[in-house]
C-alpha positions in Angstrom: 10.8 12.4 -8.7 11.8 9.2 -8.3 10.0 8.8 -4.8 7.2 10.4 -5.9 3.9 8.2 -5.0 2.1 7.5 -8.0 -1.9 8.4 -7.6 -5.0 6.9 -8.5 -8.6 8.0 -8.8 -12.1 6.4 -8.0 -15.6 8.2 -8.3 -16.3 10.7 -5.4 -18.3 10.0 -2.6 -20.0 11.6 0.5 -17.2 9.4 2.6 -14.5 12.0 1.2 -16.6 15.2 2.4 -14.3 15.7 5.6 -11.3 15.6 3.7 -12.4 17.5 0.7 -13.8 20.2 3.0 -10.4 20.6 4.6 -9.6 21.6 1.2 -12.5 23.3 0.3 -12.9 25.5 3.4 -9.3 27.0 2.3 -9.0 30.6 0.5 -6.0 29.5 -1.1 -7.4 26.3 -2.5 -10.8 27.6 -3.6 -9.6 31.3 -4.7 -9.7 30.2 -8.7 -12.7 27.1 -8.2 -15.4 29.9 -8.4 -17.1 28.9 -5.2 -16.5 30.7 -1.7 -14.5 28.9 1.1 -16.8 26.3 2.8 -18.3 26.9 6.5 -18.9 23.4 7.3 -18.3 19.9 6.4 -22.2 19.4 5.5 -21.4 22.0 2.4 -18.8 19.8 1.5 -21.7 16.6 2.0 -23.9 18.8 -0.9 -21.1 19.5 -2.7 -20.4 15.9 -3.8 -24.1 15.2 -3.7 -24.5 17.7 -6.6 -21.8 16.7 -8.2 -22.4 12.7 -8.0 -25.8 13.5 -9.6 -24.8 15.5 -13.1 -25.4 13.9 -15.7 -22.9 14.5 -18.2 -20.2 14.6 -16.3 -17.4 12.0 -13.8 -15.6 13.4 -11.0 -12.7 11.9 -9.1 -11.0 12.0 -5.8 -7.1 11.7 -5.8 -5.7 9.6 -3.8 -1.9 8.4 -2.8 -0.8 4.8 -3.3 -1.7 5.0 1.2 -5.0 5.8 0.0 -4.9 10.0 1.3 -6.9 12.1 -0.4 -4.7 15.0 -2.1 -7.6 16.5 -4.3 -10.5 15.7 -7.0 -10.4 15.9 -10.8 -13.0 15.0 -13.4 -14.9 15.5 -16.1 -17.0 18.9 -15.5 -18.9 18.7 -18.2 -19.2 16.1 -21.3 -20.8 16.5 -24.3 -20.6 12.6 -26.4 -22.7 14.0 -29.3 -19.9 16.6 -29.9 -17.1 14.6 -28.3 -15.6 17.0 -26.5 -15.3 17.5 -22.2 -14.3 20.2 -19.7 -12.2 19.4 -17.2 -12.1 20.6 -13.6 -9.3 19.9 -10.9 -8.1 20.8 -6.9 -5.4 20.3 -4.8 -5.2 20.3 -1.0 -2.4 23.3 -0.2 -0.5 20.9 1.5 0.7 18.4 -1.9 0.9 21.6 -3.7 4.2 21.3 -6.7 5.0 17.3 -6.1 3.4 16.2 -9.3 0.0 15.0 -8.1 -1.9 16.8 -10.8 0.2 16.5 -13.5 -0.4 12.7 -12.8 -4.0 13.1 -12.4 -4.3 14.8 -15.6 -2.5 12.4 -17.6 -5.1 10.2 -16.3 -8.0 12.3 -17.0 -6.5 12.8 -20.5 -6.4 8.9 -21.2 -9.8 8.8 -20.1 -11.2 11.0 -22.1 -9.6 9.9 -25.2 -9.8 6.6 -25.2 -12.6 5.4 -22.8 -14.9 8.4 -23.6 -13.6 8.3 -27.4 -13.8 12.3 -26.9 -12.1 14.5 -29.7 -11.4 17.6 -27.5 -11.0 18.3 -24.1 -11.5 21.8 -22.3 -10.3 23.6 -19.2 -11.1 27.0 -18.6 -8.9 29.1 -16.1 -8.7 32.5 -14.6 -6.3 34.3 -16.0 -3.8 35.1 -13.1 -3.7 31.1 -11.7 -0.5 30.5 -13.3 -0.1 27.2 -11.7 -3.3 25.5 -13.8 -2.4 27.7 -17.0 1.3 26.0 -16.3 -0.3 22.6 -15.5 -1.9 22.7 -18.7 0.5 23.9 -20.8 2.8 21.4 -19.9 0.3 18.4 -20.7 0.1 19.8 -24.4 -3.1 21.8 -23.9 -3.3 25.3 -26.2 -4.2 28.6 -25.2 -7.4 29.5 -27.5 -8.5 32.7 -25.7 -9.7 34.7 -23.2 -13.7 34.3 -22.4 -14.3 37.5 -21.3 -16.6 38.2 -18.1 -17.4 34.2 -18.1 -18.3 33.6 -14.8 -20.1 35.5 -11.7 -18.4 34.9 -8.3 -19.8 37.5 -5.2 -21.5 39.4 -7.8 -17.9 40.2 -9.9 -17.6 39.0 -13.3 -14.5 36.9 -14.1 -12.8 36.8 -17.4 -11.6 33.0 -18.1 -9.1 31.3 -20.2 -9.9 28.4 -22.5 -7.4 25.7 -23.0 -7.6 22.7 -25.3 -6.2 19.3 -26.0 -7.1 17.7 -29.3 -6.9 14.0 -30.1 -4.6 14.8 -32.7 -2.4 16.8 -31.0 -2.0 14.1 -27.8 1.1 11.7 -29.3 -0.1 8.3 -27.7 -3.4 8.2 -28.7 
């Protein structure tokens, strides 16, 4: 791990939409983001326009130290009155199992502890991506339960997977 690149984030913008819609056009990448593969880089162009105008919520591209784009991350959803934020993260296939996310988690996790002073942070997950429930598990997130028939995708209900991380239970904060 030692030559690993280390990864930074900076707020989304339309400028990543090529990128992102190499990712997001991919079956593999998208099969557990509850959207359908992307036809066209302009889906990709609303994508981040949507996203840069919520509210309540921050998303990030990943990039490497050379500045590629591996992914996005952020802060789906966040709710200051209650303290608590769901979390929401990609990868491009091609950085798949070098680290990236772990690191961008970490990062989300600092973020929402100690710059959004949030007491709990969320990330739901379909049951059978074992990568993310990994991912999570390895950060120090818990397993609370299974949201049954959570989501709609192509007309199919999907059960999800809630995961938590509380402030108390993250050591450096």
């Amino acid at each position: 791990m030692s030559n690993q690149q280390q990864i930074h984030l900076r707020p989304i913008s339309v400028s990543d939409a090529q990128t992102l819609y190499h990712f997001w056009s991919d079956p593999d990448v998208t099969a557990f983001m509850n959207i359908t593969p992307m036809q066209t880089v302009e889906q990709a162009e609303e994508m981040i326009l949507y996203i840069t105008q919520l509210e309540h919520a921050d998303r990030y591209t990943i990039l490497l130290e050379d500045n590629t784009i591996v992914g996005t991350c952020g802060f789906n959803y966040i709710d200051a009155v209650n303290q608590r934020g769901e979390i929401g993260y990609e990868i491009g296939k091609d950085f798949w199992r070098k680290g990236y996310m772990t690191q961008a988690l970490q990062a989300l996790i600092e973020e929402g502890f100690q710059t959004l002073n949030l007491n709990r942070i969320e990330a739901k997950v379909e049951p059978g991506n074992a990568p993310s429930r990994r991912l999570l598990e390895k950060a120090g997130f818990h397993e609370e339960g299974t949201l049954r028939h959570f989501e709609k995708l192509n007309g199919v209900f999907l059960d999800m997977v809630m995961y938590s991380l509380l402030r108390s239970d993250y050591p450096s904060i």
